[in-house]
C-alpha positions as CSV (number, residue, x, y, z in Angstrom):
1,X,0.0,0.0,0.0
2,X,1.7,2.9,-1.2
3,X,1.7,6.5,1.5
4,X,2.5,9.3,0.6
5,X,0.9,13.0,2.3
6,X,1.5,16.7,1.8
7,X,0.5,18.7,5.0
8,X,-0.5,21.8,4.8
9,X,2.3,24.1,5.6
10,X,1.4,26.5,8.4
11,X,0.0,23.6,10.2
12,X,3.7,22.7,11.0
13,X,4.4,24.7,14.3
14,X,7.4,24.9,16.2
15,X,5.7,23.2,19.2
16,X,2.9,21.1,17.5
17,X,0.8,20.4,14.8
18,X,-2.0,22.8,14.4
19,X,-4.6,24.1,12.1
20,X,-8.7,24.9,11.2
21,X,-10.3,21.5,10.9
22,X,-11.6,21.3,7.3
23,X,-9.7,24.0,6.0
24,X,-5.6,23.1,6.8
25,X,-6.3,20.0,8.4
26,X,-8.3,17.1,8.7
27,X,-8.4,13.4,8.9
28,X,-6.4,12.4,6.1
29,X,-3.5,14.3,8.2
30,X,-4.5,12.9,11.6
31,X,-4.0,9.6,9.4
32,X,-0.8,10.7,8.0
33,X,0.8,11.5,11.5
34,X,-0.1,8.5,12.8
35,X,1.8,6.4,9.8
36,X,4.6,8.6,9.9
37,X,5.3,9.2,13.5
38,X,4.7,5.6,14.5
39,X,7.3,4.7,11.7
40,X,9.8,7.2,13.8
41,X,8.8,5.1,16.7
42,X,9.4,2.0,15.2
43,X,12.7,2.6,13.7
44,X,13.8,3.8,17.3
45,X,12.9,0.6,18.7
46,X,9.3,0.9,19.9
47,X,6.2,-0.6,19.9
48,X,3.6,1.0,22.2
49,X,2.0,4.1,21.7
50,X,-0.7,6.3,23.8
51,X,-3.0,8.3,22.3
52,X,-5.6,10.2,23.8
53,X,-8.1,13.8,23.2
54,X,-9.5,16.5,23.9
55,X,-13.3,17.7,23.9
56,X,-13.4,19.7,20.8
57,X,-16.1,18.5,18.4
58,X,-13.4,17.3,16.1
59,X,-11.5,15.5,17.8
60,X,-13.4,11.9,18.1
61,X,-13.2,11.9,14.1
62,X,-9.2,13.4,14.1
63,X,-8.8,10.3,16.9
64,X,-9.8,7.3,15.1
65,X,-7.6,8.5,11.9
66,X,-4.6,9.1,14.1
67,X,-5.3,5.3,15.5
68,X,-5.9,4.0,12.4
69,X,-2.5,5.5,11.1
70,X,-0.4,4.5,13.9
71,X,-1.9,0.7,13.6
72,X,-1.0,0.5,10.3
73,X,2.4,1.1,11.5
74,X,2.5,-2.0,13.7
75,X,2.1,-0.1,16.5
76,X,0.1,-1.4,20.0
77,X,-2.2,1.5,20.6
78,X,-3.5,2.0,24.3
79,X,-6.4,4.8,24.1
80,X,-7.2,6.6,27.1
81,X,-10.4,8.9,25.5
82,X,-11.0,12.0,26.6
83,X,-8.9,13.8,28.9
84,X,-6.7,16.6,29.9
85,X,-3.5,16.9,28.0
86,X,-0.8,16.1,31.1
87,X,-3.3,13.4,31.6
88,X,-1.4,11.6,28.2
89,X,2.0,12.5,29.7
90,X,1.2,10.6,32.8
91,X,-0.4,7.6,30.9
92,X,2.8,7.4,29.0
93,X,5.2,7.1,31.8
94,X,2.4,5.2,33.9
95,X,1.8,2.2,31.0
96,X,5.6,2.7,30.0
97,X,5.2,3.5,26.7
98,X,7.4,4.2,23.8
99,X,5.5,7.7,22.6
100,X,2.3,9.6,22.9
101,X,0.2,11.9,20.7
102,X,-2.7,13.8,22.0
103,X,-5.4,15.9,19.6
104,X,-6.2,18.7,21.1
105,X,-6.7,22.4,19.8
106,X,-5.5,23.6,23.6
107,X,-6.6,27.8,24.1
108,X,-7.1,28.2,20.5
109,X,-11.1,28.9,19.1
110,X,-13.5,26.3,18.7
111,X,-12.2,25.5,15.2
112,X,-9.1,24.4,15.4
113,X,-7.4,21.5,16.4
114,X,-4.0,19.9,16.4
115,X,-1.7,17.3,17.9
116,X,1.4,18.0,21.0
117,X,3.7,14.5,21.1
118,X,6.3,13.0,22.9
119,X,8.8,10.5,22.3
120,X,10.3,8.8,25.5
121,X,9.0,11.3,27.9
122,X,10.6,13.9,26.0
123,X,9.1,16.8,23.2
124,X,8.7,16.0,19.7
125,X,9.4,19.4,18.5
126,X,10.6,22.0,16.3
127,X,12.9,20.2,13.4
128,X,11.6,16.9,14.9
129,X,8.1,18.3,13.3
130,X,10.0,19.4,10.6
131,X,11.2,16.1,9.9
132,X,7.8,14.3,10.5
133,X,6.7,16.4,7.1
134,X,9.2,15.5,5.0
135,X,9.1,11.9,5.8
136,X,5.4,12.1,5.2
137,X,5.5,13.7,1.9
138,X,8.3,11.4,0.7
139,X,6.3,8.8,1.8
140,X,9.1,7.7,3.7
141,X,7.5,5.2,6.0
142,X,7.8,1.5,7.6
143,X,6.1,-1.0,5.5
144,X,2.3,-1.6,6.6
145,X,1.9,-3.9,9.4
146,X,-1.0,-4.5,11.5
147,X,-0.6,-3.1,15.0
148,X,-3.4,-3.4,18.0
149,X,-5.9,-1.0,20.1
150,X,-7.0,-1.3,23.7
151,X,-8.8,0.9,25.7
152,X,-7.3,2.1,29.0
153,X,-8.8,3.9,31.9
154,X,-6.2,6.2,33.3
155,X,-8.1,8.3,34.8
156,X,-8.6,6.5,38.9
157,X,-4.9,6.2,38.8
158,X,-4.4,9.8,37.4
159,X,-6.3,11.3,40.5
160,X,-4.5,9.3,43.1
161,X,-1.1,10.2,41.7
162,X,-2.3,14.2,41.6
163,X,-3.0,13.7,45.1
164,X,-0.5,11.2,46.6
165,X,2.1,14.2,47.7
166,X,-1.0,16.9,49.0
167,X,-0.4,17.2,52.3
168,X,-3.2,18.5,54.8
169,X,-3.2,21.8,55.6
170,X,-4.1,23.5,58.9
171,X,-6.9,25.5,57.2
172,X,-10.0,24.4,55.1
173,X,-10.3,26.0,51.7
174,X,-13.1,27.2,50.1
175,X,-12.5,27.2,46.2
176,X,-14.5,27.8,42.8
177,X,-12.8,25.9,39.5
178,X,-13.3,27.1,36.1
179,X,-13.5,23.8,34.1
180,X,-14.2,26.4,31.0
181,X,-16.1,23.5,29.8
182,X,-12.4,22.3,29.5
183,X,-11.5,18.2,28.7
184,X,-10.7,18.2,32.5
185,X,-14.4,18.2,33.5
186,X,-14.5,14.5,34.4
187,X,-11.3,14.4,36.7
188,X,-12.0,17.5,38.0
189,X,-15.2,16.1,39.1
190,X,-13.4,13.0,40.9
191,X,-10.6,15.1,42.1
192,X,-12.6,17.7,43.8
193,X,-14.5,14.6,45.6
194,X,-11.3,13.7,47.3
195,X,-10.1,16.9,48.1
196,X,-10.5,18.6,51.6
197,X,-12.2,21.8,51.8
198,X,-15.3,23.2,49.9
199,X,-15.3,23.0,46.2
200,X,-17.7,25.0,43.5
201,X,-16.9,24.1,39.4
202,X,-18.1,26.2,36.7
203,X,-18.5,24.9,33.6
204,X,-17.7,21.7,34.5
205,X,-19.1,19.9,31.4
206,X,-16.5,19.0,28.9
207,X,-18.2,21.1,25.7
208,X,-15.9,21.9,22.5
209,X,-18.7,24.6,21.8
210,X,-17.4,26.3,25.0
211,X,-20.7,27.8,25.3
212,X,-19.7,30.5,28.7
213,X,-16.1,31.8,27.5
214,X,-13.2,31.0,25.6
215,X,-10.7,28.6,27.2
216,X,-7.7,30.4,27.5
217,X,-7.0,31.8,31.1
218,X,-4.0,34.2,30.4
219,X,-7.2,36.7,28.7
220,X,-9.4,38.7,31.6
221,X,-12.0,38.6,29.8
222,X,-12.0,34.8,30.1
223,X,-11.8,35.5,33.9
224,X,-14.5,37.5,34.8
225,X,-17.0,34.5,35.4
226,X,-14.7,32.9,38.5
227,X,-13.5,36.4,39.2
228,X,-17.4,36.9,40.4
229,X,-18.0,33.5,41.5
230,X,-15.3,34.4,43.6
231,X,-16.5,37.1,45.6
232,X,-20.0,35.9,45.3
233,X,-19.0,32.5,47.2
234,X,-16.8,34.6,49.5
235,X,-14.2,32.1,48.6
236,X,-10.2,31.8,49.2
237,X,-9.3,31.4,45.3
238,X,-10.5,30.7,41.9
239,X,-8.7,28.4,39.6
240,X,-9.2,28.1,35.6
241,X,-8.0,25.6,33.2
242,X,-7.6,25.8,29.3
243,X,-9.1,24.0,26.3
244,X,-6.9,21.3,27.4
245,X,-6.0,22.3,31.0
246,X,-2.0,22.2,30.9
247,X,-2.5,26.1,31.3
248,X,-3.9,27.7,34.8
249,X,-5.1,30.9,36.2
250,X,-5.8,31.9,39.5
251,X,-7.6,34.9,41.6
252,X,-7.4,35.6,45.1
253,X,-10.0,35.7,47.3
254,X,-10.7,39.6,46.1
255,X,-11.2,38.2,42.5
256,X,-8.3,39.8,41.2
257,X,-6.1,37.9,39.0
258,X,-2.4,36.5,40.1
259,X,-0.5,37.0,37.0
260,X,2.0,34.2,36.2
261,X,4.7,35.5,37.2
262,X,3.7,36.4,40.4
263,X,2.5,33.1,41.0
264,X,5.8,31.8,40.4
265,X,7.0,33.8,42.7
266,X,4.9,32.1,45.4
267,X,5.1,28.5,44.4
268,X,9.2,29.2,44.3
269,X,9.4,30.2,47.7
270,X,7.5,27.1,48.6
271,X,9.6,25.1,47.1
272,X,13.0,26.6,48.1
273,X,11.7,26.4,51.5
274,X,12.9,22.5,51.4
275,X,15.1,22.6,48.3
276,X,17.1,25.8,48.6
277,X,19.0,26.0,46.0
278,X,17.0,24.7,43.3
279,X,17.2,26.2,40.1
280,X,14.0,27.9,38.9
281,X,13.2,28.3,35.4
282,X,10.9,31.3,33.8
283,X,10.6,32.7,29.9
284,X,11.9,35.8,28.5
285,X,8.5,37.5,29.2
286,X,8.5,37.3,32.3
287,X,9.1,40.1,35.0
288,X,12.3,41.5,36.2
289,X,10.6,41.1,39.6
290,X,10.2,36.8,39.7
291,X,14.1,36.4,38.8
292,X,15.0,39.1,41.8
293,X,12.7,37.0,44.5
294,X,13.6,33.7,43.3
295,X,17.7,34.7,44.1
296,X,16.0,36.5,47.3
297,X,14.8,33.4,48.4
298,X,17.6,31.4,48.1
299,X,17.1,30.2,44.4
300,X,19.0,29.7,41.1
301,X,16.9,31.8,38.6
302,X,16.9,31.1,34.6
303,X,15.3,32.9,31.9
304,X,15.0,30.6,28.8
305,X,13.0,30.2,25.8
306,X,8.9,30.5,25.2
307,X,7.2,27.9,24.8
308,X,6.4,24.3,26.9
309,X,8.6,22.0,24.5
310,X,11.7,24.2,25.0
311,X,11.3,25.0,29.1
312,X,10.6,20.8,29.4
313,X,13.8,20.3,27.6
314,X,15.9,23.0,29.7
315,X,14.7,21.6,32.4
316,X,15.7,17.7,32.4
317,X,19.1,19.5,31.0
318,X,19.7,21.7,34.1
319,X,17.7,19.6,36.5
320,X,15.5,22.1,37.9
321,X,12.5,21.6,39.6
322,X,10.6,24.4,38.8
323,X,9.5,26.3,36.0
324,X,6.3,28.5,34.4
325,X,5.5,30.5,31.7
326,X,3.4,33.5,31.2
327,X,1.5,31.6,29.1
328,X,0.4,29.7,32.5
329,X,1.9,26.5,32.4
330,X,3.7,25.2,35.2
331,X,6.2,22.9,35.1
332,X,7.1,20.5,38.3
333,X,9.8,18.1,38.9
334,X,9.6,18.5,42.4
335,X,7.3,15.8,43.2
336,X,6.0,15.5,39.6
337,X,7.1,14.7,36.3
338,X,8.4,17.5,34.9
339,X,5.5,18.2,32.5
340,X,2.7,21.0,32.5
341,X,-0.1,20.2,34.4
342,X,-2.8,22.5,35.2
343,X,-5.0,20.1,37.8
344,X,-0.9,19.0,39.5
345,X,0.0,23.2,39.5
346,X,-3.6,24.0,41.0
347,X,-2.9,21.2,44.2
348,X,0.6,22.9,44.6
349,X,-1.3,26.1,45.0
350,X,-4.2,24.9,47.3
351,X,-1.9,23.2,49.7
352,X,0.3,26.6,49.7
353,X,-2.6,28.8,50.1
354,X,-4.5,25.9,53.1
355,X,-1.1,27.2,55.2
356,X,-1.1,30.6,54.6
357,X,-1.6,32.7,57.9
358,X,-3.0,35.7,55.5
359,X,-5.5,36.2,52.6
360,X,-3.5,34.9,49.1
361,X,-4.2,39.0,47.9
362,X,-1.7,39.8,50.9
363,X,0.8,37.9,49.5
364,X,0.2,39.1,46.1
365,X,0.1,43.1,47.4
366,X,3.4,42.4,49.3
367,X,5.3,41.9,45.9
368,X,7.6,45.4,44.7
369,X,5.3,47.3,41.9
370,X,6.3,47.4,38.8
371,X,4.0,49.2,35.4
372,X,4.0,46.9,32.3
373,X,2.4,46.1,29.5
374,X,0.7,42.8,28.5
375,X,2.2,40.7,25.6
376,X,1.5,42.4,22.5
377,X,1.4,40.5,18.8
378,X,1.3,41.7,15.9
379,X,1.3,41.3,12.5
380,X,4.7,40.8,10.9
381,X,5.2,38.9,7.2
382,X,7.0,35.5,7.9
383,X,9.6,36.0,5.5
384,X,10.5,39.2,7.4
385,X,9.8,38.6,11.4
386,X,13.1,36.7,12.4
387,X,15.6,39.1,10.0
388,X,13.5,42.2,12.2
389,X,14.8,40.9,15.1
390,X,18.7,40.4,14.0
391,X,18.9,43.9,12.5
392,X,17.4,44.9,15.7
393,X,20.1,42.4,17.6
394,X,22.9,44.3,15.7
395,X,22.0,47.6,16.5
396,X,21.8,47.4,20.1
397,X,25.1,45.7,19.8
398,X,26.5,48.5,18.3
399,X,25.0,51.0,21.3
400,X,26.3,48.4,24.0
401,X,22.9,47.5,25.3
402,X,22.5,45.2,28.1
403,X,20.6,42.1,25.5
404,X,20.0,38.8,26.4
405,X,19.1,37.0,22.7
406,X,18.2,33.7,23.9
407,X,14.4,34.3,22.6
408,X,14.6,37.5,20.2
409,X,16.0,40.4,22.7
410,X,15.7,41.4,26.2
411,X,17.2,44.7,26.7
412,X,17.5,45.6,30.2
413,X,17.8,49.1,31.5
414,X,18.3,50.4,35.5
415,X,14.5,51.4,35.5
416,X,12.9,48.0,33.5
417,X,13.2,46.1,30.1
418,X,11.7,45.3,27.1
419,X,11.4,42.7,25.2
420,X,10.9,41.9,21.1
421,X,10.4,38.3,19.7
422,X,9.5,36.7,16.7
423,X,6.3,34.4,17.0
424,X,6.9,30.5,16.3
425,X,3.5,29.5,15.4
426,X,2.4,32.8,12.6
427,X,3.7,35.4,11.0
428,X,3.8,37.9,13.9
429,X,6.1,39.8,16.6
430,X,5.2,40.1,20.1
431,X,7.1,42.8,22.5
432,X,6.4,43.4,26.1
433,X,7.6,46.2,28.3
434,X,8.6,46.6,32.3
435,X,9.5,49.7,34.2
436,X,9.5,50.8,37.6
437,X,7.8,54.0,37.1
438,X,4.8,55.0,34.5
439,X,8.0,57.8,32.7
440,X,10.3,54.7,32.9
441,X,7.8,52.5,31.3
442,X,6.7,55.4,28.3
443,X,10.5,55.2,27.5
444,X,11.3,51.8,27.0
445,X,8.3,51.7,24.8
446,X,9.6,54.5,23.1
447,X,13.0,52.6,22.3
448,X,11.3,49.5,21.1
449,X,8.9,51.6,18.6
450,X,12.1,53.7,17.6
451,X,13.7,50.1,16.8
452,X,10.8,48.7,14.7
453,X,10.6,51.9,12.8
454,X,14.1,51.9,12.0
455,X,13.3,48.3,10.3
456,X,10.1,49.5,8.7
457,X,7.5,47.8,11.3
458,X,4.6,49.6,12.5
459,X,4.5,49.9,16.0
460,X,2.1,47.9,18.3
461,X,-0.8,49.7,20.4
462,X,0.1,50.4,23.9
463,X,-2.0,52.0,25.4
464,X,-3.2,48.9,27.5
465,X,-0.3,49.4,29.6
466,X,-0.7,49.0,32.9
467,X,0.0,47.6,36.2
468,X,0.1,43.6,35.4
């Protein structure tokens, strides 16, 4: 039987595979990554393969082509359905398993969809994806064998392993989840049950309409709902997931939101409280303010790369044990994994918050104040956006700026930063800004617009800035 299959090119991420179900992607490429990535998988050595979804309304259909693919590979499939994305990662290291793929769309809208991997507990990114296309369109696959499917509940075991470390705090919680109708809802449902305290779940149904909000917590506007459940419940915190809940927000008791940064902040000091030491890992977007109280606290603070395939690879190579994104992902090897998980991230907090002697907004109030923007994108042409940010690279070089280029450029300054990258996953920049004062801030967004003019790029809108 001969294979051969052209994906569409922007579906090709740095991170992933993703695009608009029956416009870029489809079935017949669901199909096509199972044949070729179980053929990767195969010539490695392996044999077993976990594959699991999400709760978008394409994703039953995007399932079965990805298991049919992978079978025809020789591979022996375990399915474990529906589910939250760290969810897969656990299966794979709890049924010892050669690789995993999960189809999920994650924050994006309704209509798309995609596919994360990993291959030996690792990510299967960036030329790795690159790779997986060329094979396919070559046709360069394993000759057809006929591989096996069994389904697996994960789940029970899941739940006990989430809560296996939680200790028991001296204080009862009262808490409100924002399931955002997320493909956590059922082992939200059975964690909850076996957690202490009072618990409240919005939109606990697992709905790819997502009928309440979209399912990306990093947006307000996506918190508003738990920000008022909140205060309405008189409650200690509100937690919200993603599309695929490997992203979390929180709010304090006041309904205010804990940016992700700051909530690094809190969950390193927990952690350095018996691992001092540790190094502490956080993306080029984030505040000035997390690396400072991470060293204050006796930590080794990092800034790497964007993005959850990159920090999970820094990670294993500098053994930290924590690390988070402003994206929202959290990433534990303390006690975990080392993987994003939303629902492990969200009992971390809990337990830290059940042994707080204060409100959580006390904590967040006590942090030094700092005026920012939030992360701006815009539009950039591909062919242009990475050769904007070397001209912009060689300038500054030229002025003696303090840069660090691990991610685009991070120019630090005595009163704040800024920050301009190019986007992996479209044809767009994102810049960020940080200074200790409102005239601080108003210059350093001055000096990055001066730097995009100078390479012909119109300037993003800032006048969201504001305290973040």
């Amino acid at each position: 039987m001969t294979f051969r299959h052209r994906f569409d090119p922007t579906t090709l991420r740095e991170y992933d595979i993703r695009g608009i179900v029956g416009k870029t992607l489809g079935p017949e490429d669901a199909h096509a990554i199972g044949r070729t990535f179980a053929s990767l998988v195969a010539r490695a050595g392996g044999r077993r393969l976990v594959i699991g979804h999400d709760g978008r309304l394409s994703s039953p259909s995007l399932e079965h082509a990805l298991v049919e693919g992978a079978m025809a590979s020789g591979m022996a499939v375990q399915r474990i359905g529906c589910g939250p994305t760290p969810m897969l990662y656990f299966a794979a290291i709890a049924l010892g398993a050669d690789a995993a793929v999960m189809v999920t769309g994650s924050h994006n809208p309704p209509d798309y969809n995609g596919f994360k991997m990993v291959r030996a507990n690792r990510p299967f990114f960036g030329a790795q994806i690159r790779e997986l296309g060329r094979l396919s369109a070559a046709g360069d696959v394993i000759p057809h064998r006929s591989g096996t499917v069994r389904d697996v509940d994960i789940r029970p075991a899941y739940v006990t392993r989430l809560l296996r470390d939680q200790g028991s705090g001296p204080r009862p919680l009262k808490v409100v989840w924002d399931n955002a109708s997320s493909a956590a809802g059922d082992v939200l449902s059975m964690l909850v049950a076996r957690l202490p305290g009072t618990h409240h779940i919005l939109n606990g149904d697992i709905d790819g309409h997502f009928p309440a909000h979209h399912p990306d917590p990093t947006i307000p506007a996506n918190m508003r709902q738990l920000a008022a459940a909140v205060r309405a419940e008189k409650a200690d915190i509100g937690l919200a997931f993603d599309g695929d809940a490997d992203r979390l927000g929180v709010v304090d008791e006041t309904g205010t939101i804990i940016w992700a940064d700051q909530l690094l902040v809190l969950l390193a000091r927990d952690v350095l409280r018996t691992r001092p030491g540790a190094t502490i890992i956080a993306d080029v977007k984030a505040s000035q303010i997390l690396f400072d109280e991470i060293a204050r606290a006796g930590g080794t603070p990092l800034m790497w790369k964007s993005g959850h395939s990159p920090i999970k690879t820094r990670m294993a190579e500098t053994d930290a044990l924590l690390a988070g994104e402003m994206s929202g992902h959290f990433f534990f090897a303390d006690h975990w994994y080392g993987f994003d998980d939303a629902l492990y991230a969200a009992v971390r907090v809990l337990e830290m918050v059940s042994h707080l002697k204060t409100p959580l907004s006390a904590l967040r109030t006590a942090l030094p104040a700092r005026v920012s923007t939030p992360e701006l994108r815009f539009d950039c042409p591909e062919s242009r956006k990475f050769a904007v940010i070397a001209e912009v690279a060689a300038r500054l070089e030229k002025t003696g700026a303090t840069v660090c280029a691990i991610d685009g450029v991070r120019v630090s300054t005595p009163d704040g930063w800024w920050l301009l990258r190019a986007s992996n996953t479209q044809a767009a920049l994102t810049a960020r800004a940080e200074g200790t004062t409102g005239t601080a801030l108003a210059r350093l967004q001055a000096e990055l617009c001066a730097q995009l003019a100078q390479s012909g790029i119109a300037a993003p809108d800032f006048t969201e800035a504001g305290n973040n």
